[in-house]
Every structure is written in structure tokens, then in C-alpha cells.
N, C-alpha and C positions, 0 to 999 in steps of 0.2 A: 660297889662292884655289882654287876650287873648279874650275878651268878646270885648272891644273897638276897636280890632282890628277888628273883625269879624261882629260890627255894621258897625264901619268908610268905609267899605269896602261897604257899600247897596247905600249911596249914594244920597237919595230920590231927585226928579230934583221939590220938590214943600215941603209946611207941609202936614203934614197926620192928617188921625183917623184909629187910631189905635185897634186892640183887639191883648190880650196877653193868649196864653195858648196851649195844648200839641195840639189839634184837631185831636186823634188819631181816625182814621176810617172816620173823617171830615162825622159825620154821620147826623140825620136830626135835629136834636136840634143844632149844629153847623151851618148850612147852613140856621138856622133860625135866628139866630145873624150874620152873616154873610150878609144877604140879610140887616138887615139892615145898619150894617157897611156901605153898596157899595150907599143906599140910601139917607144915610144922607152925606156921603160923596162927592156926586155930589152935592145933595143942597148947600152945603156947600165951595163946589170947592177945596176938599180937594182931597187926591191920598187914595187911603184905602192900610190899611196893617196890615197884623197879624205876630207879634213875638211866633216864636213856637220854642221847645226845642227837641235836641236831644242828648243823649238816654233822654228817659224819666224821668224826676224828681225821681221819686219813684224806680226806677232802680238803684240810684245813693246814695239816700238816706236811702233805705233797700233794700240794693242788696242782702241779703236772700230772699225774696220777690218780685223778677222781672216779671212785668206784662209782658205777652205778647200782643203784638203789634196787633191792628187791622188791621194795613197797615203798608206797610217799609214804612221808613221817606221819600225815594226819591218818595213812590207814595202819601205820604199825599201832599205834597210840588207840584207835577203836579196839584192833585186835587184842591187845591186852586186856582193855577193859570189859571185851565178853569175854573172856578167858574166867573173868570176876577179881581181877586185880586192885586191891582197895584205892591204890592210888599211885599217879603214874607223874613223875617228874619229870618234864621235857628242860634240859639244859642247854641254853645257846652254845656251842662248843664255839669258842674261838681263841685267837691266838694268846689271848689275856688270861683264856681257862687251860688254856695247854701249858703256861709257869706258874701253876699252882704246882706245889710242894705234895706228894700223896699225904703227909700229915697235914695239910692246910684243908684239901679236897677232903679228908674224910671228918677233920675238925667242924666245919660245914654243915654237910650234911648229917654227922650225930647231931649236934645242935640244933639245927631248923626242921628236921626231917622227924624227930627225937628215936633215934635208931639205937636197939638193942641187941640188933643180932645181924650177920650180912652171910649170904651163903653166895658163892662162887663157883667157878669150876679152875679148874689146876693152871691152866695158861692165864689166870686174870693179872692184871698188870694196869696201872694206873698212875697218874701224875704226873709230873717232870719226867723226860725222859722213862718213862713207862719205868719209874723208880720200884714203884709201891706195886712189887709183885707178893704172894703169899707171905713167903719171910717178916716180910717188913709187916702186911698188914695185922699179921698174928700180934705183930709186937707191938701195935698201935691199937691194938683190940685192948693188952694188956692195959697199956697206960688209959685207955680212955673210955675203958668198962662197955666193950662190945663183947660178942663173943663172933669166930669165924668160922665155918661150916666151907667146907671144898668136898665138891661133890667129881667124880668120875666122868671124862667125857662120855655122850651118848654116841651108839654108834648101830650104822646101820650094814651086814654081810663085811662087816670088819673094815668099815672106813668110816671114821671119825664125822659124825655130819657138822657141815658147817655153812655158811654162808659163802667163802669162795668156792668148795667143793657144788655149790649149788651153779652159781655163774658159771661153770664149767659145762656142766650140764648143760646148761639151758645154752650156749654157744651151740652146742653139738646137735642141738633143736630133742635131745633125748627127754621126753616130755615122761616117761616112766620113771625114769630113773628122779626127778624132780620132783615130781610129785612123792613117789617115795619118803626121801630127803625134807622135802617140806610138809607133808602127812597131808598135801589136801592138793589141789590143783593147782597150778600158777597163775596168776589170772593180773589182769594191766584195766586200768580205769581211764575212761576217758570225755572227754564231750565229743558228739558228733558235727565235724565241717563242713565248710563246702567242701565239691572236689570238682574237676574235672567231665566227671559222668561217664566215662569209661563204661564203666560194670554196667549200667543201665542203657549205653549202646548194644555191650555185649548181651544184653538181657539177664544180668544179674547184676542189680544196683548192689552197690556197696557203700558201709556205714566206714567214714574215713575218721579216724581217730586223731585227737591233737594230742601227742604222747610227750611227754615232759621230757629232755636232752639228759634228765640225768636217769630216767627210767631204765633197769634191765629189759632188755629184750631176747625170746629164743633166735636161733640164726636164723637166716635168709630164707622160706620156705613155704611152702601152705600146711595148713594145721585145721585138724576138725576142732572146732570150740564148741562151749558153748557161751551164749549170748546172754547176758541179764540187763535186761530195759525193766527198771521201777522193780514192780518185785513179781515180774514174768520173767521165762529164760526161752530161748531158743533155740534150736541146735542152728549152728552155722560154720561157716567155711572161712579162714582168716588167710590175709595174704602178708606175710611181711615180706618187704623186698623194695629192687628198685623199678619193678615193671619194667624187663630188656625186654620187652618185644616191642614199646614204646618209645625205649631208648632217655628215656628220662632222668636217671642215674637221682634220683631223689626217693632216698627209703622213708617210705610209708607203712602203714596198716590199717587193712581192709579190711572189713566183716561182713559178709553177703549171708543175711540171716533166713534161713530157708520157711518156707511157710508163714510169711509177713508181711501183712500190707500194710502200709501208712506212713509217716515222714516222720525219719529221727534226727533229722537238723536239728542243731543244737541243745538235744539231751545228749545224760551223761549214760555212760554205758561202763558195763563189765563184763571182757572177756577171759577166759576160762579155758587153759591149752588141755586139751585132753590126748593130741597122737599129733605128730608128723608125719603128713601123708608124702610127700615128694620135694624135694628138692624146688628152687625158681628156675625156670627156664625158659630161654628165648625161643619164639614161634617163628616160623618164616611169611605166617599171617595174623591177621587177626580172626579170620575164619577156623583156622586149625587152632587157634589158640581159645575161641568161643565150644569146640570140640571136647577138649581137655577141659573146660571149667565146668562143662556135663559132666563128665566123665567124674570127676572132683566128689562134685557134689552128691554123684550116687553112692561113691563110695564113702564118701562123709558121713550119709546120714547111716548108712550101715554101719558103722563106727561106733556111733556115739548113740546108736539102738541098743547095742549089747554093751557100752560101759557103762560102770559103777560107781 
């Protein structure tokens, strides 16, 4: 089974305590269970470690219905590991590991993981038919000498923060309220393409982004970002949308990085939503429409002069 193979393969050089689940966006309700993972794990003289799944659960199990992602796997998986996580299981989730039994799934991983302890929060739920909720796992704790720890959801002005509560957000283009919720900026990776040359007719070139179909995106709109090429950053101006003054109906995302000269064809880049400044909207030129990307831009950099 290709799940035994790909535990047996972690290795852990001690027992662990463990947390189990997707940690998509590893946002501030995460890093709140998390921080304590890493503390009772020293107390304890344990390795901390979180078992996380990719693709996601619910990608696998209504693939009509595929979330998009708050982060690629490979950046939740760094995230963790500055966090200082001892060691991070990535599990293929697929339909073979969704008819495991919650006593098979945690037989498993006590086993190959050498797990001593598992902290959780109250809605965790795992196995066949999401069997193996608290109940069950206490009593599998019993028979198979772990112990379980249910920690209190986190919550931020009395809503519960979560990884849907986020993609709501970021729909709504509410880049405060996100940030919030995630404790840092939302921010999308990407390599630089060709494009068109638009922005660079209009006299402000733009870095076009090749953004992965399962990536979260905020909604339709312009956004002050900021820009990280290598380990410089820039304030800049992001366009997501479909460019209707063009008439192209093909959503993109532009980064016109202010104060930059030189060619980002095919590096990779990271932007950084910090405000949504306006809505997309159609021009009845591209003159008036070259007006407004001034306009944009001054008030962009005034923006992201006074944020923190």
C-alpha cells in the first residue's frame, strides 16, 4: 500500500506528537495549534509532527467540487517547517486511503510514525466515512497506548477562523479581513510569461503570472501588492481580471512593479495582497483607461507607504 510506503519512508529518529490534517494556507487558527504541538512536545521530549494530505480530501472525494487551494502543497509543507516543525508527513490521499478504517489509518501511523501522543481540535474527524471522530479516537488512544489532547477552536472578533471562512474573504477581494484570519498577507507564486504587451503599450509593463487552476484567487479587481523577485520586494500594482476594455474574457494576473527596470520573463515571483483598491472595469478607451492606471498607481504607492 502505497500510504505504508510513503509513512515507512519519514523515518522519525525518536516518538512524536503528532497533529493530523490538510493545514491549507497554515493560516492563524493552525499556528495556534501548532504552537502548541511544538510546546508540549519539548515538555515532553517528544519530535512534533503533522501528517497532511495531498491533493486534498474533498478534491478526491467530490471532485465536482474541488477547493482551491490557499497555498501549493510544496509551500504549505516549507511553511511548516519554518514554523520548526520536526517532521512533516505528506500522504498521497486517494480513494485507496479514503477506505481505510480510522483504526487502520491510525494503526499506521502509531506504527511507522512511533506516535505517542495526537492533539486535535473538536471537529477532527477521520477514516471511512469520517468514522474516527473524537469518541472513537479516545478509545483507540485507549487500546493502542496513545494519549489525545482536543484543543478549542481558535477564533478571531467571535468567528471561528478557518480555511473556508478565508476563501470567502478573499472572493469579497477583503484583503484585511484575510490577512487577519491568515496572520500574514496572502500572497500567490508564480513564474513570469509571455503576454501580450499591453501594460508596456500602455507604458506600464506587466509581469504576467502562470497561476495554477487550482490556486485561490482574491476577486476581480486591482490590488496594491507587494512584489518579491529573489529576496528583493517591490511595491506594485496587481490586476486580476478579464481585461473588458480588451474584450478578452481570459482571467489573468498582472503585476506592474513600480520603480523596476529589467526583464522578469521567466523568473518566479511572489505576490503579497495588501488592499483592494477598485473594482475591474471597462474603459471606453484605452486612453482613459492608460489615465486610471496613473491614477492606480499613485494611489498604490501611497498605500503600501503607510502599511505594516
Amino acid at each position: 500500500m502505497e500510504i505504508e510506503r510513503e509513512l515507512a519512508n519519514i523515518a522519525p529518529q525518536g516518538e512524536t506528537l503528532l497533529t493530523i490534517g490538510v493545514f491549507d494556507g497554515v493560516h492563524a487558527g493552525h499556528r495556534y495549534l501548532l504552537e502548541k504541538l511544538q510546546r508540549q512536545a519539548e515538555e515532553k521530549n517528544l519530535l512534533s509532527g503533522v501528517v497532511t494530505f495531498n491533493p486534498h480530501p474533498q478534491s478526491v472525494l467530490h471532485s465536482q467540487n474541488k477547493l482551491p487551494w490557499l497555498s501549493a502543497p510544496e509551500d504549505r509543507v516549507k511553511s511548516l517547517q519554518r514554523l520548526g516543525i520536526n517532521l512533516v508527513a505528506v500522504i498521497t490521499f486517494t480513494p485507496e486511503v479514503s477506505r481505510l478504517s480510522a483504526r487502520e489509518f491510525m494503526s499506521l501511523v502509531k506504527k511507522q510514525l512511533r506516535m505517542r501522543s495526537i492533539i486535535v481540535g473538536p471537529d477532527f474527524a477521520l477514516g471511512r466515512g469520517r468514522e474516527g471522530n473524537i469518541h472513537l479516537l479516545r478509545a483507540l488512544g485507549l487500546e493502542m497506548n496513545f494519549s489525545v489532547e482536543v484543543i478549542p477552536p481558535y477564533a478571531i472578533n467571535g468567528e471561528i477562523v478557518s480555511s473556508t471562512l478565508i476563501r470567502q474573504a478573499l472572493t469579497k477581494g477583503d484583503m484585511k479581513k484575510v490577512r487577519s484570519l491568515m496572520g500574514r498577507y496572502f500572497q500567490i507564486g508564480g513564474k513570469v510569461v509571455t503576454s501580450d504587451k499591453r501594460g508596456q503599450i500602455l507604458g506600464f509593463p506587466t509581469a504576467n503570472l502562470d497561476i495554477k487552476p487550482q490556486q485561490a484567487l482574491p476577486g476581480n479587481g486591482i490590488y496594491a501588492t507587494i512584489t518579491r523577485v529573489g529576496d528583493k520586494q517591490f511595491h506594485s500594482a496587481t490586476n486580476i481580471g478579464t481585461r473588458p476594455t480588451f474584450g478578452e474574457g481570459v482571467k489573468t494576473v498582472e503585476t506592474h512593479l513600480l520603480n523596476f527596470r529589467g526583464d522578469l520573463y521567466s523568473k518566479e515571483i511572489r505576490v503579497e495582497f495588501v488592499q483592494k483598491l477598485r473594482d475591474e472595469q471597462r474603459f471606453p478607451s484605452s486612453k482613459e483607461l492608460k489615465a486610471q492606471i496613473k491614477q492606480d498607481v499613485r494611489e498604490i504607492d501611497a498605500i503600501l507607504r503607510t502599511a505594516s
